[in-house]
C-alpha positions as CSV (number, residue, x, y, z in Angstrom):
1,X,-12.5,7.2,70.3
2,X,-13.2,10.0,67.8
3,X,-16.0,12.1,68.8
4,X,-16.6,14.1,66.1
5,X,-19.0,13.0,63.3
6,X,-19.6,14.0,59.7
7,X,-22.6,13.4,56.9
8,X,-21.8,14.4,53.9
9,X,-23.7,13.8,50.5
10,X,-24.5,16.3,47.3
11,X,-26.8,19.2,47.3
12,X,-30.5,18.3,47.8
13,X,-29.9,14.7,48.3
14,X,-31.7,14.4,52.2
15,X,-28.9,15.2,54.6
16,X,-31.0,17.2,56.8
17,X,-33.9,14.7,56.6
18,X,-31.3,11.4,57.4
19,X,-30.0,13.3,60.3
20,X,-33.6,14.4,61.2
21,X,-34.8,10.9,61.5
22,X,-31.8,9.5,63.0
23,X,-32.2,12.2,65.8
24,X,-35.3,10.7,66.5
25,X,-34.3,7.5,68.4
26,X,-31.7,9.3,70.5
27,X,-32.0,11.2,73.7
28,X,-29.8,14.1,75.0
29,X,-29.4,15.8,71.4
30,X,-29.1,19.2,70.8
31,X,-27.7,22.1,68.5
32,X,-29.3,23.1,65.1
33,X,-30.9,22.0,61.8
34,X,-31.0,23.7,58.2
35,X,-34.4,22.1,56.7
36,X,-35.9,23.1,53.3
37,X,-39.7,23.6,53.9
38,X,-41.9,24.6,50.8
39,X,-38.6,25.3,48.6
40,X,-37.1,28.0,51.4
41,X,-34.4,27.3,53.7
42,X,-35.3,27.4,57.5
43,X,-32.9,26.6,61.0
44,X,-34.8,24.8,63.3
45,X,-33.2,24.7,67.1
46,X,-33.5,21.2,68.2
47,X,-34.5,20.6,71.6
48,X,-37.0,24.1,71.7
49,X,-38.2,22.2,67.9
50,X,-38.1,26.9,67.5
51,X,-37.8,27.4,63.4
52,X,-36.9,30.5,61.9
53,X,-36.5,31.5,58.1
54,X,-33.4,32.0,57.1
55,X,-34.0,32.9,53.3
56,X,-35.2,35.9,52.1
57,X,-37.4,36.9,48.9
58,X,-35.1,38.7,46.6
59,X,-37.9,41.7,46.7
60,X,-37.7,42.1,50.4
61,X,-35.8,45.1,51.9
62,X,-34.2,43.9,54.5
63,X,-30.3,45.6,55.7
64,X,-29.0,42.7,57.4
65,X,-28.3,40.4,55.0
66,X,-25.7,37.8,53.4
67,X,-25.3,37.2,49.6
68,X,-24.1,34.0,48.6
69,X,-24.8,32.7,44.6
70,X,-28.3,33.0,44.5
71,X,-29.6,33.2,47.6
72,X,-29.8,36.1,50.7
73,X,-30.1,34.4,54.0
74,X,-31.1,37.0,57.4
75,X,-27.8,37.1,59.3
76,X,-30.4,37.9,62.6
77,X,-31.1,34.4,62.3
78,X,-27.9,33.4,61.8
79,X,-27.1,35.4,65.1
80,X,-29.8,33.7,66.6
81,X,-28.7,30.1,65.9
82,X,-25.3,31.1,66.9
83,X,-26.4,31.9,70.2
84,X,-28.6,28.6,70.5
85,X,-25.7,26.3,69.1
86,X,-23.0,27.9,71.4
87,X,-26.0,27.9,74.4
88,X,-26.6,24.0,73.8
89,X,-22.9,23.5,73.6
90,X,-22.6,24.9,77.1
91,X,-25.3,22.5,78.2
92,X,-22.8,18.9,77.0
93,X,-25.4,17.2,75.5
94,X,-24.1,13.6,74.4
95,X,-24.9,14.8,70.9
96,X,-24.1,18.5,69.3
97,X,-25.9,18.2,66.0
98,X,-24.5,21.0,63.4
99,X,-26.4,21.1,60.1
100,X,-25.0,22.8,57.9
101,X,-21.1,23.9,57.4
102,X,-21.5,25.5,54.2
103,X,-19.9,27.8,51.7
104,X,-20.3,30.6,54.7
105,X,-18.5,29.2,57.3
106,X,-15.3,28.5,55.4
107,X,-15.1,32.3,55.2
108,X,-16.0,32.8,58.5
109,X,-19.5,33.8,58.5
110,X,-22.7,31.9,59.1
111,X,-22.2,29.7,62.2
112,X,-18.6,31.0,62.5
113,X,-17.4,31.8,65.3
114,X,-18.9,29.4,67.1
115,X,-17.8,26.1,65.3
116,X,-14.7,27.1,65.7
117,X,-15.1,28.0,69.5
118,X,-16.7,24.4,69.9
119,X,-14.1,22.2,68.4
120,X,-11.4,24.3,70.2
121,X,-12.9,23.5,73.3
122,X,-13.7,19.9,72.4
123,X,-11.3,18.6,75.1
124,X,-12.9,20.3,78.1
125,X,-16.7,18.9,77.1
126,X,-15.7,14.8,76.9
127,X,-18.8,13.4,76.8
128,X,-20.3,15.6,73.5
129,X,-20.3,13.8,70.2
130,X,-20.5,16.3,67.6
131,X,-21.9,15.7,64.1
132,X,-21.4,18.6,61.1
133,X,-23.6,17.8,57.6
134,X,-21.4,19.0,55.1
135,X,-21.8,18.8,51.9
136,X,-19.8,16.5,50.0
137,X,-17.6,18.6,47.7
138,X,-16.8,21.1,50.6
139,X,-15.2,17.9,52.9
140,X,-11.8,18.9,52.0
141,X,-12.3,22.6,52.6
142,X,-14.2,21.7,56.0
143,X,-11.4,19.3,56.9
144,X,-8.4,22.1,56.1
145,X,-10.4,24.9,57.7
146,X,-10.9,23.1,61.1
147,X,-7.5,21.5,61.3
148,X,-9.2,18.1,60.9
149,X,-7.9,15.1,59.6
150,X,-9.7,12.2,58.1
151,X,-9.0,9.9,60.9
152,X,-10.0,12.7,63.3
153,X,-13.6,11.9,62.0
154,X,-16.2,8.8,61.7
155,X,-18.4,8.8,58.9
156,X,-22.1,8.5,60.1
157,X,-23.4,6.3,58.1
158,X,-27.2,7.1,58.6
C-alpha cells in the first residue's frame, strides 16, 4: 500500500483549509500547516496548535530572510518548523501532515532538508502515512525532485 499522500490544487483555492478540516476527524496526526490568516502567511505546528508568522512586511528590517516573487518569509521560522516536522517525524504518528512543498523546497530551502530526510527514511517508520499539499502546477517538479512516481502516491481526495 502506498503511504504517501498528495493534495494538490491552484494557488488560493483552500488546500490548507481541506486538509485542516479533514485533520479534524483523525487521531494520531502530526507535522505542520501553512494557513493564510488576515491576508499573511503563518505555519501552525499541529499537535502544540503553536502558530508563527512566516511573512514579513516589506518595511521590516529583518537579516534573516528569504526572497521569493513577492514575498520575504523569516527563515527562523522556517528553522523552527523544520525542527517540529523532523521532531514529529521521530514520534511515527500514523499521519505526517506537510503543508506546503513549494517553490522553496525544490531548491532546497524552506522545509528542505528535512522532506528529504523523511521520505529517505520512509522504510524504517511503517506505520506513518505522509500527506504533502503541493500546489498543482509544481506536481511534476515535486514528483522529479523526490524520485517519486505517480503510482508511488494516492491522491487524497478531501
Amino acid at each position: 500500500m502506498n503511504r504517501i499522500f498528495l493534495l494538490s490544487g491552484p494557488i488560493h483555492t483552500g488546500k490548507t483549509t481541506r486538509i485542516t478540516d479533514w485533520i479534524k476527524d483523525k487521531d494520531d496526526v502530526d507535522g505542520i500547516l501553512q494557513p493564510v490568516i488576515d491576508g499573511k502567511r503563518y505555519i501552525k505546528h499541529i499537535l502544540s496548535g503553536e502558530i508563527r508568522p512566516l511573512e514579513i512586511p516589506p518595511d521590516t528590517k529583518q537579516k534573516n530572510i528569504i526572497i521569493i516573487g513577492n514575498y520575504r518569509f523569516d527563515n527562523d521560522v522556517f528553522t523552527w518548523s523544520r525542527k517540529e516536522l523532523l521532531l514529529a517525524y521521530t514520534k511515527n504518528p500514523e499521519w505526517l501532515i506537510i503543508d506546503e512543498v513549494g517553490k522553496l523546497e525544490m531548491d532546497g530551502k524552506g522545509l528542505e532538508p528535512i522532506i528529504s530526510k523523511i521520505l529517505n527514511e520512509l522504510n524504517d517508520h511503517k506505520n506513518i502515512k505522509l500527506v504533502f499539499v503541493v500546489r498543482d502546477y509544481l506536481v511534476p517538479d515535486f514528483l522529479s525532485k523526490y524520485c517519486l512516481r505517480k503510482n508511488d502516491i494516492q491522491i487524497l481526495d478531501v
